[in-house]
N, C-alpha and C positions, 0 to 999 in steps of 0.2 A: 627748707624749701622743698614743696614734693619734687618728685622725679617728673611729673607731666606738664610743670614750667619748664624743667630742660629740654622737652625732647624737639626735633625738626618741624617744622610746620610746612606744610605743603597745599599751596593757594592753588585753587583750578582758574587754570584759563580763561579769560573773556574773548573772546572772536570780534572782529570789527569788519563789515562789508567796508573795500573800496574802490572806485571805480578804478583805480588802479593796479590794485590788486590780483593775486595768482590762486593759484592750488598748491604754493610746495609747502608751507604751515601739515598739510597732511601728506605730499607724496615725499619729502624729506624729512619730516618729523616724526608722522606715524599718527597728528593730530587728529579729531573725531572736528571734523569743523562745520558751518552751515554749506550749504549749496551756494553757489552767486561768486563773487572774485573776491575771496578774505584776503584784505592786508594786513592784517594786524593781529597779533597777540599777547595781549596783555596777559604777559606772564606773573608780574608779582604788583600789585595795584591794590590803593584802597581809593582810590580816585571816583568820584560821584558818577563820572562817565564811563565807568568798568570797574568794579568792587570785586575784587574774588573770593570768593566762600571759599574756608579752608575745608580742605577734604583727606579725614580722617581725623585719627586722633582724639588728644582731650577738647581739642574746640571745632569738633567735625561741625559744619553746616555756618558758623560764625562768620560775617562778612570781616574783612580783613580790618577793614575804619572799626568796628565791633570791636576787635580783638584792642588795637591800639585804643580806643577810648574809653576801656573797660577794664583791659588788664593792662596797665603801663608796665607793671613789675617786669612782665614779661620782655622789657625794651630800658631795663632798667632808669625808669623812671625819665627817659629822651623825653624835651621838650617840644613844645610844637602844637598845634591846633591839627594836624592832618601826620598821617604816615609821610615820611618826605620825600621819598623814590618813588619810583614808578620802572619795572622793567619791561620792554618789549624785545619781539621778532620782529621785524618787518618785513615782507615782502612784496618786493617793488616789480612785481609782472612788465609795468609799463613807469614812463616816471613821476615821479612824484611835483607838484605844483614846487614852486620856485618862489620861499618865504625865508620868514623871519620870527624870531623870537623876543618878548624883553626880558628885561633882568627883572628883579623882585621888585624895585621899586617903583617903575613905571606900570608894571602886572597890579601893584597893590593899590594904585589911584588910579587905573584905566579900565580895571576887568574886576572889577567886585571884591578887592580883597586876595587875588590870585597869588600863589607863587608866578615867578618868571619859570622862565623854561631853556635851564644848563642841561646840556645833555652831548652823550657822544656814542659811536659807532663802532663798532666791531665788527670786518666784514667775516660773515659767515660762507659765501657764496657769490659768485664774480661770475657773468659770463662770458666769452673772451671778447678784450679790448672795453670790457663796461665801465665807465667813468660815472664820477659822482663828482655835485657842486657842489665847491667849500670856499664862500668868498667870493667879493666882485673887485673890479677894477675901477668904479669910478673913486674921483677924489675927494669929494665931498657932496652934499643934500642937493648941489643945484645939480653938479654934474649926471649924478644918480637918475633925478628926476628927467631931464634932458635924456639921457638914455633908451630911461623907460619909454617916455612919449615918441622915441622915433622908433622904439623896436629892436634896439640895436643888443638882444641877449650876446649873440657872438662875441660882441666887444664888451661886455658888461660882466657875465658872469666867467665864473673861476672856475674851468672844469679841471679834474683832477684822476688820473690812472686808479680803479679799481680794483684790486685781488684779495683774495682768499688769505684773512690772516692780518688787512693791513686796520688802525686803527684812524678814528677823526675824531676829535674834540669838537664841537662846537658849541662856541660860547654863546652867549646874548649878544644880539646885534651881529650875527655872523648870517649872509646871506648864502642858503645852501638847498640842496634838494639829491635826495636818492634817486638816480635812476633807472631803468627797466634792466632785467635781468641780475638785480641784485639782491641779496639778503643779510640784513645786520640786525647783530643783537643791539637793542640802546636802554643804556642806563639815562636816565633823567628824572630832573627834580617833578613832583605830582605835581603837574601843570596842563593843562591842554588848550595852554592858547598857542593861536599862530595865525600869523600875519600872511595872507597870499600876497605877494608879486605878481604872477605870472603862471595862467594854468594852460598856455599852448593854446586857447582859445576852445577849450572841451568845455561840455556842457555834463549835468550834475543827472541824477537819476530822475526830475522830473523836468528832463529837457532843457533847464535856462543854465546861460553860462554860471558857473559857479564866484559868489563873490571875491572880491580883490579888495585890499586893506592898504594900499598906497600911503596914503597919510601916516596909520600908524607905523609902518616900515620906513617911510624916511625919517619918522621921530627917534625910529629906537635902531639902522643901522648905524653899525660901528663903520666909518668910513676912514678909520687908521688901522685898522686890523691888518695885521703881517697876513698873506695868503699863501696856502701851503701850497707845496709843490708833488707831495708825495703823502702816503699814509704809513709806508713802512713804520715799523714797530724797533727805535732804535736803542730802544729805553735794554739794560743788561738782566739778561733770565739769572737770580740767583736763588740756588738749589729749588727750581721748580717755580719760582715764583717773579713773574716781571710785571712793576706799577705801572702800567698803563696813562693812568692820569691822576692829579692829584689838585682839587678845586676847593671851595669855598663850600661846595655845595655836597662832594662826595670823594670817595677817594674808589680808584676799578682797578683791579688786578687779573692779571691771565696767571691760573694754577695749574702746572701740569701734572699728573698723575703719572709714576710707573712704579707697579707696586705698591708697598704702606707710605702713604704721609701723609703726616699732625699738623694739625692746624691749631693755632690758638686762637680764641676769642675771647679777644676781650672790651669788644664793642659794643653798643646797647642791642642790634642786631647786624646781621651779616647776609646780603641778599645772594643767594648763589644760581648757575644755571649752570649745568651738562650742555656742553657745544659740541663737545667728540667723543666716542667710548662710552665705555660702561664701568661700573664697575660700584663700590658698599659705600655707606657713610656710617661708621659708628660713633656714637653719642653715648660714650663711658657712662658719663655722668645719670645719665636714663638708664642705663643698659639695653639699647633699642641701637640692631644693625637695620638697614634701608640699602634696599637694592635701588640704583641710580642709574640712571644712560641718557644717552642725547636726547635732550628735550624735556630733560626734571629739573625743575626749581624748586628751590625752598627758599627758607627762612631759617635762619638758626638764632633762637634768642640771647639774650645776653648773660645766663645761665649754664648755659648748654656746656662750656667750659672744653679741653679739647675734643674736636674732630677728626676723628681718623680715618681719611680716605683710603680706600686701596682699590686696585685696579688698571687700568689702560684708559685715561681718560683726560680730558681738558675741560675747564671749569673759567668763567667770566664771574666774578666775585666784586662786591661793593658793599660799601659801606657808610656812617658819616667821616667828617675829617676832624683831629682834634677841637679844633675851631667851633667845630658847631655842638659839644658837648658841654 
């Protein structure tokens, strides 16, 4: 196998206007981003609504969907019709609409064939006292509905304490929403549906209220969902490395860096993203070092074999889980 199926791959950014959206994508990241309120950055995506061309390397200019349906080797041989993650930043200026997600099987007889949409949070930036929703309170589809129709958010949804560091899973059918003054990294399955609830009665860029998916959101919330209380991260850091979550759909881990540490891979690939510091990734097996800092994503193929971090640095890492190999 050459050396230029081992080495890193590094997907450029897609930008997404939102009207709820900020500037800190570029005054905390350092991003090159458009003018208007960017929410979003599709940092590792081959998703049809944000592709990223890799930039650099042996497959400089290649859409990411390209690289996967072209060269599997590189992913050794992962099944699938689409890349299965999707990584973002979010930032949530102001808050985000109040939805819902489904799982695969409703996504795959209601929305063209879709994956569902598992995904989860990492907060990267908290303003103080900033809460985010994970979860509602009613008991079941009638009570929900009943809810909605009077208005009654306060007593509906599940707000939850915010900080710097804490994590959230949310599953399918978990009713949740980011809000203002926050920023989280999210891993999730390549899906972009979502169900609105509830958008505070704002209107879209061409003035009408933006739509609402009621139906589909009492079809597909989860109304036995345990709702959290807290996001603290309680899971035990061993030598540098604490699993964050571990699903059907992916498995994320927080890597800390101080000084040299090896990573093994031995996944079909390994999605990674710089959240603090800086510092090299060397790819032995290429003989290719990569200078890295808050705000690089890659990709490390299923090849690539160890990687050698070094530096002062913290790393949000995913990948698939046994399960789906």
């Amino acid at each position: 196998m050459s050396d230029i199926t081992r080495d890193l791959i590094f997907p450029a950014p897609v930008f997404h206007e939102k009207i709820w959206g900020g500037r800190r994508l570029a005054t905390d990241f350092g991003y090159e981003i458009p003018l208007g309120p960017i929410g979003e950055c599709w940092a590792i995506s081959a998703h049809p609504n944000g592709d990223c061309a890799i930039d650099g390397g042996a497959w400089d200019g290649l859409l990411l969907s390209e690289l996967w349906d072209a060269h599997r080797e590189l992913f050794a041989g992962a099944k699938g019709d689409r890349f299965p993650l999707l990584i973002k930043i979010i930032d949530a200026k102001e808050d985000l609409s109040v939805q819902v997600h489904p799982d695969d099987a409703y996504a795959a007889a209601h929305e063209n064939g879709s994956l569902g949409k598992r995904e989860c949070w990492y907060v990267l930036a908290a303003d103080e006292g900033a809460t985010i929703v994970a979860g509602q309170h009613a008991h079941d589809r009638a009570e929900f509905k009943q809810m909605v129709d009077e208005g009654r958010w306060d007593d509906l949804l599940n707000k939850v304490p915010c900080h710097v560091g804490d994590f959230f899973p949310i599953e399918p059918g978990t009713i949740h929403a980011i809000q203002g003054g926050t920023m989280v990294l999210e891993t999730q399955q390549s899906s972009d549906v979502t169900y609105r609830v509830y958008d505070y009665d704002r209107v879209g860029t061409d003035g009408k209220p933006r739509d609402l998916h009621l139906a589909q959101s009492l079809d597909v919330t989860d109304y036995d969902q345990q709702i959290p209380t807290s996001g603290a991260v309680t899971a035990p850091e061993i030598d540098g490395v604490t699993k964050l979550m571990s699903c059907p759909s992916f498995v994320v881990e927080r890597v800390r860096v101080a000084g040299p540490k090896t990573l093994e891979q031995p996944w079909p690939f390994v999605c990674a993203s710089v959240i603090e510091g800086e510092g090299t990734a060397v790819v032995e097996a290429a003989g290719v070092t990569h200078e890295v800092a808050r705000g690089t994503h890659f990709l490390a193929p299923s090849a690539c074999g160890q990687l050698t971090l070094t530096g002062a640095m913290t790393l949000v890492i995913s990948h698939l889980p046994d399960s789906a190999l």
